[in-house]
N, CA, C and O atoms as CSV, one atom per row, in Angstrom:
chain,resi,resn,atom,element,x,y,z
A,1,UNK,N,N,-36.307,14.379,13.675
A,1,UNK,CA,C,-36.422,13.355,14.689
A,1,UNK,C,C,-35.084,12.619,14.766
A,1,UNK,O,O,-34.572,12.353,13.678
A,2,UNK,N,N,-34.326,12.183,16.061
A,2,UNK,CA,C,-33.313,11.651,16.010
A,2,UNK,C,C,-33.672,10.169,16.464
A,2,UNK,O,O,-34.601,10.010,17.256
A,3,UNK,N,N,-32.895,8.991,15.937
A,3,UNK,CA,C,-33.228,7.907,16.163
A,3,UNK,C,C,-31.615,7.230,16.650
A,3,UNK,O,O,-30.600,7.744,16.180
A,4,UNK,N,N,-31.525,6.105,17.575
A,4,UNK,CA,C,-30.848,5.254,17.644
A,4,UNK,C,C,-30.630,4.233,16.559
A,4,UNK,O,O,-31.438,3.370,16.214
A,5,UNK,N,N,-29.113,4.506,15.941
A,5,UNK,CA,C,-29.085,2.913,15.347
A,5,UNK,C,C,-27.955,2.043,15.930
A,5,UNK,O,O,-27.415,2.479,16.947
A,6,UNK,N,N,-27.491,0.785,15.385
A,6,UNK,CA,C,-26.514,0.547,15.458
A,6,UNK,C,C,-25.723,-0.411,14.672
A,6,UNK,O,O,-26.280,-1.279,14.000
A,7,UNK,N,N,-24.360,-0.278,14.732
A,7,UNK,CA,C,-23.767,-1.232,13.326
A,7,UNK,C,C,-22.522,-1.965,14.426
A,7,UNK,O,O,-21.945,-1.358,15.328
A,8,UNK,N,N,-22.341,-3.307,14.076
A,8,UNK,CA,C,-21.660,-4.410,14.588
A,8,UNK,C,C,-20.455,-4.649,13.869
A,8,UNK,O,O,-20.609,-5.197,12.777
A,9,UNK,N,N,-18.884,-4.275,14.338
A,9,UNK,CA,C,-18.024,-4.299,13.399
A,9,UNK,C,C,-16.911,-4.864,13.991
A,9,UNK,O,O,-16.908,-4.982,15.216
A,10,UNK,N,N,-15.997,-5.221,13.357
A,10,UNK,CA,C,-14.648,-5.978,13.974
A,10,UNK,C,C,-14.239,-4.755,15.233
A,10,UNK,O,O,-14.414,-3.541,15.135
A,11,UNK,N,N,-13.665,-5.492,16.378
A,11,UNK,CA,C,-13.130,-4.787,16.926
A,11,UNK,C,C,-11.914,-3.715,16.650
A,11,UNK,O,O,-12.108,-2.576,17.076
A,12,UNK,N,N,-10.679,-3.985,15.972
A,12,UNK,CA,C,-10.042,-2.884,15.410
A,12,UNK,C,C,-10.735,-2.119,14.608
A,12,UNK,O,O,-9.901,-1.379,14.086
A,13,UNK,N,N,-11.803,-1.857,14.192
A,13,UNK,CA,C,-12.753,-0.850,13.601
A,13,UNK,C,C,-12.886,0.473,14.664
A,13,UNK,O,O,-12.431,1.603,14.484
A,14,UNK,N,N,-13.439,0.112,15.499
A,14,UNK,CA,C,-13.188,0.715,16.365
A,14,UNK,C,C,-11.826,1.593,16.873
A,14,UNK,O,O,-11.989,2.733,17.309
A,15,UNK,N,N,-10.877,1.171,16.815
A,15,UNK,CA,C,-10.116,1.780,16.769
A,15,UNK,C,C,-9.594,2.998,15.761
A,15,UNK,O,O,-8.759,3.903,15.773
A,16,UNK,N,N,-10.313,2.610,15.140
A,16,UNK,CA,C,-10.254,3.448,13.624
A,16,UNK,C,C,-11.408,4.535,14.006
A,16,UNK,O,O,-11.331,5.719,13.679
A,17,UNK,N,N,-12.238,4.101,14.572
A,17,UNK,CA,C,-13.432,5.734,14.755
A,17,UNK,C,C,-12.067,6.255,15.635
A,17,UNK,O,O,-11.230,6.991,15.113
A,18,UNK,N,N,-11.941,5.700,17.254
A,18,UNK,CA,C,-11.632,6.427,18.158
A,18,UNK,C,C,-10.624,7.629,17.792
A,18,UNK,O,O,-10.851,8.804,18.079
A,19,UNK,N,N,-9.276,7.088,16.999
A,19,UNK,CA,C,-8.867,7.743,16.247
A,19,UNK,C,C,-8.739,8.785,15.585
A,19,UNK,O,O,-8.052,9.768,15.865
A,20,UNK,N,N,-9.794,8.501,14.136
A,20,UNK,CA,C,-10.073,9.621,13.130
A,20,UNK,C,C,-11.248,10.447,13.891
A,20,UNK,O,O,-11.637,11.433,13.265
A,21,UNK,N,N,-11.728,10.260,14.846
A,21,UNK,CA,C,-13.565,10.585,15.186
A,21,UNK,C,C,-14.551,10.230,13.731
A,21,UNK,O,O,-15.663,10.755,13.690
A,22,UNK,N,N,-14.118,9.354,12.585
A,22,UNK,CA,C,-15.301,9.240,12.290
A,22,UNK,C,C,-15.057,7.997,11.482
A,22,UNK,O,O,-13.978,7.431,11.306
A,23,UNK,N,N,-16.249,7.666,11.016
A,23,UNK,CA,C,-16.122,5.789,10.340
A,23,UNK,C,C,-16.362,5.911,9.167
A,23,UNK,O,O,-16.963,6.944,8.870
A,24,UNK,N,N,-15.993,4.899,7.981
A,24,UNK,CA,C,-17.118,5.155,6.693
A,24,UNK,C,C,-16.784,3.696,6.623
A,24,UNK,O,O,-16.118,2.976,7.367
A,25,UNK,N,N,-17.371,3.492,5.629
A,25,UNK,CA,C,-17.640,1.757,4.898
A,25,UNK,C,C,-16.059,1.492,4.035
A,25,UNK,O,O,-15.905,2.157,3.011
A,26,UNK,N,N,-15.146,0.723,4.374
A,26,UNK,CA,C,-14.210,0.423,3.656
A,26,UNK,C,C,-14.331,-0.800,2.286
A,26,UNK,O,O,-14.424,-2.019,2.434
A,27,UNK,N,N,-14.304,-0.213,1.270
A,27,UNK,CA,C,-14.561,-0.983,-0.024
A,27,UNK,C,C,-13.424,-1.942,-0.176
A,27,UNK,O,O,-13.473,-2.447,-1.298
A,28,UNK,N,N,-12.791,-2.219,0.270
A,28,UNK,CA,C,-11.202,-3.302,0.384
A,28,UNK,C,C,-11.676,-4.656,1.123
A,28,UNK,O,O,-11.248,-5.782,0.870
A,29,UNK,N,N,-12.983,-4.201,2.423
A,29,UNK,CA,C,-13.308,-5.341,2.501
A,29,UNK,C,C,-14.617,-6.029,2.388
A,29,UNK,O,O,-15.079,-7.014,2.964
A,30,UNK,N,N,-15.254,-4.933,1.144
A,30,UNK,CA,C,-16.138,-5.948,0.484
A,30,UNK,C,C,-16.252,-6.721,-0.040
A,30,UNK,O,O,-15.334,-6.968,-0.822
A,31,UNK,N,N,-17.359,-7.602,-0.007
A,31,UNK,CA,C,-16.993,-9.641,-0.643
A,31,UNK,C,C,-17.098,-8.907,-1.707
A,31,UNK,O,O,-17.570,-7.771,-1.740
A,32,UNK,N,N,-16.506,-9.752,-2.944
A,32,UNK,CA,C,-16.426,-9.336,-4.299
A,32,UNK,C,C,-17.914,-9.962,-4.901
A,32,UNK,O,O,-18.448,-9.712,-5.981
A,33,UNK,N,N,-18.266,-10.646,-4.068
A,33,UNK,CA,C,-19.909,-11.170,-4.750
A,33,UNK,C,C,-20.940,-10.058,-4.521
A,33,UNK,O,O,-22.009,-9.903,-5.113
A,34,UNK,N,N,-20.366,-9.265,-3.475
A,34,UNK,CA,C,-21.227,-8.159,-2.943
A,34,UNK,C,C,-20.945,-7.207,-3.413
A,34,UNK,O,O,-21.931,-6.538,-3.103
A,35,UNK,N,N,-20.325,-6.560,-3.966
A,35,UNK,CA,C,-20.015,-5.353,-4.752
A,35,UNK,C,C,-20.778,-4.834,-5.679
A,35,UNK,O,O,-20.654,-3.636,-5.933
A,36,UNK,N,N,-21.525,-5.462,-6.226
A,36,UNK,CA,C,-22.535,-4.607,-6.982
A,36,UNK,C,C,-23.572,-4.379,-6.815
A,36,UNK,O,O,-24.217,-3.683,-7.600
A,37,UNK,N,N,-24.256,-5.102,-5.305
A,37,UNK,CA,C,-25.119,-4.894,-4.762
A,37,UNK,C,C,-25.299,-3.338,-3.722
A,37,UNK,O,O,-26.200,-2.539,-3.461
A,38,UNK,N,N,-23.546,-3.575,-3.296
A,38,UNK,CA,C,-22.809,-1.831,-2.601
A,38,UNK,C,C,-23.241,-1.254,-3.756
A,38,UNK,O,O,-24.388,-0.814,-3.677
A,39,UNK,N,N,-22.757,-1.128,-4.686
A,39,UNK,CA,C,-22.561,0.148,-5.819
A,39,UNK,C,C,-23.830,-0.130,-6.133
A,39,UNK,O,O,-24.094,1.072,-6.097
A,40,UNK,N,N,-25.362,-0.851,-6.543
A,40,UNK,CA,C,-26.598,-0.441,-6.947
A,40,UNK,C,C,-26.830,0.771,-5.781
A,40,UNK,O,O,-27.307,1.897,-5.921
A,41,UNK,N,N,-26.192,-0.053,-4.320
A,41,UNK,CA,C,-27.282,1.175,-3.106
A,41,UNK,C,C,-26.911,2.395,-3.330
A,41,UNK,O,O,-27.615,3.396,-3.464
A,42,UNK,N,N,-25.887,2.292,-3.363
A,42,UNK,CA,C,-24.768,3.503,-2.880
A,42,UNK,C,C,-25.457,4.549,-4.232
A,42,UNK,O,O,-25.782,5.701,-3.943
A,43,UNK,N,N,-25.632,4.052,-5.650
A,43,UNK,CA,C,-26.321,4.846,-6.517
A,43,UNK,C,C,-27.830,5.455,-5.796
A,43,UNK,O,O,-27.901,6.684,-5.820
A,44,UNK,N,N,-28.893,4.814,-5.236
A,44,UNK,CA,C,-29.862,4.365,-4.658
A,44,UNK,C,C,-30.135,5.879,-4.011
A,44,UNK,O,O,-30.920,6.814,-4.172
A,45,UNK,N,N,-29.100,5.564,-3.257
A,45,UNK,CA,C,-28.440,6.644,-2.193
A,45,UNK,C,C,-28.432,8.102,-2.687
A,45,UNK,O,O,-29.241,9.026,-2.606
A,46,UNK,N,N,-27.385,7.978,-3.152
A,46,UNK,CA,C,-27.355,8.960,-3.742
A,46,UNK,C,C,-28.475,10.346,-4.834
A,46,UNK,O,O,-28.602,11.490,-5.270
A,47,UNK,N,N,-28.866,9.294,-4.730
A,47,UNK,CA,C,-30.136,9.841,-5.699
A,47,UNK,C,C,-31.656,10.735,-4.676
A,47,UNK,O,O,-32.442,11.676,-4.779
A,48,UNK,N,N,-31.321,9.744,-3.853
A,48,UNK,CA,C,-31.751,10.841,-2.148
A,48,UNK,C,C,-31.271,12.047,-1.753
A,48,UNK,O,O,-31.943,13.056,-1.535
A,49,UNK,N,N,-29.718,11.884,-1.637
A,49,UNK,CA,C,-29.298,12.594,-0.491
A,49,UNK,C,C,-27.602,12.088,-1.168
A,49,UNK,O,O,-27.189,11.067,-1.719
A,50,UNK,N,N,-26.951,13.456,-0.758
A,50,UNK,CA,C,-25.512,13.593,-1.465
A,50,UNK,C,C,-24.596,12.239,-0.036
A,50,UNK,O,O,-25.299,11.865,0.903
A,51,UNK,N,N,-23.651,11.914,-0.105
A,51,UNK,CA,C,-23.301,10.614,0.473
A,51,UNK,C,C,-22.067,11.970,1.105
A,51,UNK,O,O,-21.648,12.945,0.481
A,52,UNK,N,N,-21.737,11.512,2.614
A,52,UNK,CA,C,-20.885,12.243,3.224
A,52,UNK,C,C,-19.521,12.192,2.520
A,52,UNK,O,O,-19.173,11.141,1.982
A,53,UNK,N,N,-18.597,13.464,2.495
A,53,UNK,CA,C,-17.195,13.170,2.265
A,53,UNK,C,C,-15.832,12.123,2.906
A,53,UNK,O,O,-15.140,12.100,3.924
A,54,UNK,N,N,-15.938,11.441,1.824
A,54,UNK,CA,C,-14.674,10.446,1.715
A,54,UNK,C,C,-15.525,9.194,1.638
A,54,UNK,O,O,-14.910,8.153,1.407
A,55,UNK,N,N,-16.769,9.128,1.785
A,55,UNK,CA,C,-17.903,7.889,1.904
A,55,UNK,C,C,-18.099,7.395,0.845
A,55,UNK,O,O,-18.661,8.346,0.302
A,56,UNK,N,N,-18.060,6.317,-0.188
A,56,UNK,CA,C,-18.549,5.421,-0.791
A,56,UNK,C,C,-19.107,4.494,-1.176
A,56,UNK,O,O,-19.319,4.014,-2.290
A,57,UNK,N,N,-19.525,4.062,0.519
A,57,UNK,CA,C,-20.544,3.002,0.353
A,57,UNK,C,C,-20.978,3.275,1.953
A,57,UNK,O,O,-20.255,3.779,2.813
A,58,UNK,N,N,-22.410,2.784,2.121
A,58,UNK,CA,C,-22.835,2.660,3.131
A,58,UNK,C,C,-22.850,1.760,4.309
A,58,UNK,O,O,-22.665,0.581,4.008
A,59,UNK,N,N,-23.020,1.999,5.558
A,59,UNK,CA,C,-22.711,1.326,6.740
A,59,UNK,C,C,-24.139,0.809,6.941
A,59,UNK,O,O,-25.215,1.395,7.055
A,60,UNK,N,N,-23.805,-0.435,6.946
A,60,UNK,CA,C,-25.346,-1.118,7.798
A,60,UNK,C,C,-25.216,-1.093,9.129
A,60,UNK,O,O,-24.247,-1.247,9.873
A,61,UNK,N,N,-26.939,-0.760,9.400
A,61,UNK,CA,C,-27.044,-0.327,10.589
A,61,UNK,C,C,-28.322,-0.791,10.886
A,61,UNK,O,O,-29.111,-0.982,9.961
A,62,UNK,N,N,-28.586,-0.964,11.841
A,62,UNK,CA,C,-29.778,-1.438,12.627
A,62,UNK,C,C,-30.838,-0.561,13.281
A,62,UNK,O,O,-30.372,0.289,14.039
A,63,UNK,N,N,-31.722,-0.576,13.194
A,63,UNK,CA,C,-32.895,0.042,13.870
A,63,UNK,C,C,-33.582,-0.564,15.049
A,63,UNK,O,O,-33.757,-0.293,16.236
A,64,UNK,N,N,-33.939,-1.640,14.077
A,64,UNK,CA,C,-33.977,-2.700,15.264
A,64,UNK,C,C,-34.266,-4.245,14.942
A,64,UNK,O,O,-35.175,-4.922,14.461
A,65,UNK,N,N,-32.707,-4.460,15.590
A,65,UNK,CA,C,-32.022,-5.895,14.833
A,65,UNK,C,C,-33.131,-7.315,15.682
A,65,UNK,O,O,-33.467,-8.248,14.954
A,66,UNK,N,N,-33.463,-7.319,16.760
A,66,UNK,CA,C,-33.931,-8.916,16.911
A,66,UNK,C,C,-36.078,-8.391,17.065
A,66,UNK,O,O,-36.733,-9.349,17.477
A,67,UNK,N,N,-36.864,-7.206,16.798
A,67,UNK,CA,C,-37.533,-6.918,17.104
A,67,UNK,C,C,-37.914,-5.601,17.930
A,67,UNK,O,O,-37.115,-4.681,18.105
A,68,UNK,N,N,-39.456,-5.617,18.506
A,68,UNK,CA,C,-39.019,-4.425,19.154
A,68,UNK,C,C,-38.446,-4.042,20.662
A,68,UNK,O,O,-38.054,-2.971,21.125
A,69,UNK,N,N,-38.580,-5.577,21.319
A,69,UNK,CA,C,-38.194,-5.671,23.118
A,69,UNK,C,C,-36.918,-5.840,22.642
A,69,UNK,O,O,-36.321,-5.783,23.717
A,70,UNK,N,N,-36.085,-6.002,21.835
A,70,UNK,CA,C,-34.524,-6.241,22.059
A,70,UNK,C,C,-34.046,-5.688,20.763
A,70,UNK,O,O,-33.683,-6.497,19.909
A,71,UNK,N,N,-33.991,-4.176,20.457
A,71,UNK,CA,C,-33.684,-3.484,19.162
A,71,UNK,C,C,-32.187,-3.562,18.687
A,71,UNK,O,O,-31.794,-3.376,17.535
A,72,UNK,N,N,-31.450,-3.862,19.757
A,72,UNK,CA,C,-29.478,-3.753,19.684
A,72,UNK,C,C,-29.617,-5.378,18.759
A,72,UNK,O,O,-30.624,-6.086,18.741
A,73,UNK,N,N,-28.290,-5.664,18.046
A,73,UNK,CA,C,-27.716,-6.455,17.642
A,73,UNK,C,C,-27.049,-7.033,18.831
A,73,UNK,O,O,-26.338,-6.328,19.546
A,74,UNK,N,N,-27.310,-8.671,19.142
A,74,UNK,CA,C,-26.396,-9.112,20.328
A,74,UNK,C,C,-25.371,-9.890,19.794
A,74,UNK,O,O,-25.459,-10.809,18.980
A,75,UNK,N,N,-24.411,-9.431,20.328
A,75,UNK,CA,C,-23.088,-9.992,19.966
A,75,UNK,C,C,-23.001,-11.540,20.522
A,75,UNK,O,O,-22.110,-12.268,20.084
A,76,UNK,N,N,-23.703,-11.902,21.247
A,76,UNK,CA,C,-23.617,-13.190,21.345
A,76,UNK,C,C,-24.381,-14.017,20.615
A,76,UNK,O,O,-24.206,-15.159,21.042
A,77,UNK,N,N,-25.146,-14.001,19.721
A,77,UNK,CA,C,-25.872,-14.666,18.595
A,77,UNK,C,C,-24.688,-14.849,18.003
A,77,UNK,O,O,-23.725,-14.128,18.263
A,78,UNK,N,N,-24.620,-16.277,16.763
A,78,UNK,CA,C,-23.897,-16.245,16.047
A,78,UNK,C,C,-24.042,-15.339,14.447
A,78,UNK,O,O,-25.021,-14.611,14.285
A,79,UNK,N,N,-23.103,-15.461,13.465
A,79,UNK,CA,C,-23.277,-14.862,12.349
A,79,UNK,C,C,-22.851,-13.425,12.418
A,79,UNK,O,O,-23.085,-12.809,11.378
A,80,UNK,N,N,-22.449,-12.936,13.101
A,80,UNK,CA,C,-21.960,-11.456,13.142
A,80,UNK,C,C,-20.561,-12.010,12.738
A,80,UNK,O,O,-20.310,-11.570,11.616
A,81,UNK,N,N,-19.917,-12.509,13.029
A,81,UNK,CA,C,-18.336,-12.397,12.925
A,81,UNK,C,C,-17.451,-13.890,12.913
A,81,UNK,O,O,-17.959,-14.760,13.620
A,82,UNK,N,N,-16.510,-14.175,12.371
A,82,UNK,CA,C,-16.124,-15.652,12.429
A,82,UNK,C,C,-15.947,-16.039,13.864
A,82,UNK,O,O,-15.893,-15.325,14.865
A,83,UNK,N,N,-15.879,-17.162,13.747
A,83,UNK,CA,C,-15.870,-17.948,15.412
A,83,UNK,C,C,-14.464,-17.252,15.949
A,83,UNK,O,O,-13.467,-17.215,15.228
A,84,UNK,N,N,-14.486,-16.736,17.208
A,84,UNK,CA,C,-12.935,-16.434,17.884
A,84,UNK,C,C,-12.423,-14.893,17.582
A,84,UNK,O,O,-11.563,-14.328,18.258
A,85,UNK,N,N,-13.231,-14.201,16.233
A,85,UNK,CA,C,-12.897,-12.670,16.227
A,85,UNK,C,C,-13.658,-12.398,16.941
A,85,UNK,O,O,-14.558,-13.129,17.356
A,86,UNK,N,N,-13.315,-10.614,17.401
A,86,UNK,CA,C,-13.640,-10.008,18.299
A,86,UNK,C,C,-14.362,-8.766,17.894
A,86,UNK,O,O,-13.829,-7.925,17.170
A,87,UNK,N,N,-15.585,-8.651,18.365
A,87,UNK,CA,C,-16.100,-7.043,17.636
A,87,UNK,C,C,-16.985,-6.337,18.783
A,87,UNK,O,O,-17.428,-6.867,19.802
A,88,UNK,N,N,-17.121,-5.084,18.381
A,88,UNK,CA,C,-18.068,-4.004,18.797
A,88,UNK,C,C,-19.640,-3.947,18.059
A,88,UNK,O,O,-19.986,-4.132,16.892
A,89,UNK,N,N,-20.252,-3.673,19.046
A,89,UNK,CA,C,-21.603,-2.859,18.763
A,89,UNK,C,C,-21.281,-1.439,18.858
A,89,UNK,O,O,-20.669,-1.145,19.885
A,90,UNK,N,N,-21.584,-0.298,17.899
A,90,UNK,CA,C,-20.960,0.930,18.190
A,90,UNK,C,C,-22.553,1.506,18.031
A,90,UNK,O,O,-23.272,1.006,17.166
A,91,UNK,N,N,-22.990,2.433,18.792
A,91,UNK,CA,C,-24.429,2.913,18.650
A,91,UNK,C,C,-24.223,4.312,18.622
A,91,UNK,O,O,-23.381,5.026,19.166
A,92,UNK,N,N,-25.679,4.673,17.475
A,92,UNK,CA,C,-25.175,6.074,17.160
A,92,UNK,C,C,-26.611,6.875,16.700
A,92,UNK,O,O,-27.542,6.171,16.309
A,93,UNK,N,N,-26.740,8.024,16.740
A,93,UNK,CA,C,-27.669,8.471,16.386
A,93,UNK,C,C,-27.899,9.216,14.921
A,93,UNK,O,O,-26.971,9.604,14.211
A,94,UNK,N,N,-29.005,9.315,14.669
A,94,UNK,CA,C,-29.030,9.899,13.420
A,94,UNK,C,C,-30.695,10.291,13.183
A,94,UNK,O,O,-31.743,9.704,13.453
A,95,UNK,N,N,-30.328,11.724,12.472
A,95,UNK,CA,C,-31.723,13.117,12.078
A,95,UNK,C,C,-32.194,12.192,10.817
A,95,UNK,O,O,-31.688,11.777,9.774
A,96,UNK,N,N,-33.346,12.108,11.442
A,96,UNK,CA,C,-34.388,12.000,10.126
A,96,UNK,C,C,-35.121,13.412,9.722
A,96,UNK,O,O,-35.822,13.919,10.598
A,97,UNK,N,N,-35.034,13.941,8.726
A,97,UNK,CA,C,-36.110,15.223,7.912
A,97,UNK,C,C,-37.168,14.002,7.516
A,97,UNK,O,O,-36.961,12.830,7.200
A,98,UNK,N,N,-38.657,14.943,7.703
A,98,UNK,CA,C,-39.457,14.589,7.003
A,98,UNK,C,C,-39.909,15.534,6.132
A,98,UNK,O,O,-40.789,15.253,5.318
């Protein structure tokens, strides 16, 4: 089954898919309070399903961010990004096996 998700990221991120054609989670700019919460999942993870090459931590992503009539993340809510940066919603699909 393929599903829509989507993940909300600085705008030069984006530039970085368009680029390479592909994204992963950059560990340089994880909060350092958050880092071992990355590395419990990312074990988590792994223990599922082998983690794509060059990938080390996972991309949050949305299924469905405000409910089910409005599933996208809106960039105009606050808390996505500091006041005055600029970002993308990038939407993407992905195979679920059952």
């Amino acid at each position: 089954m393929l599903i829509k998700l989507w993940t909300v990221r600085p705008a030069g991120d984006f530039a970085i898919l368009q680029k390479q054609g592909v994204y992963t989670a950059d560990e340089r700019y994880v909060m350092p309070e958050r880092m071992e919460a990355y590395q419990w999942m990312s074990q988590r993870l792994a223990e599922k399903t082998p983690a794509p090459a060059g990938a080390r931590f996972p991309l949050w992503a949305w299924y469905h961010a405000h409910g089910s009539k409005r599933p996208k993340p809106d960039l105009r809510k606050r808390g996505h990004f500091q006041q005055g940066e600029k970002g993308v919603r990038i939407e993407f699909g992905a195979v679920l096996d059952n």
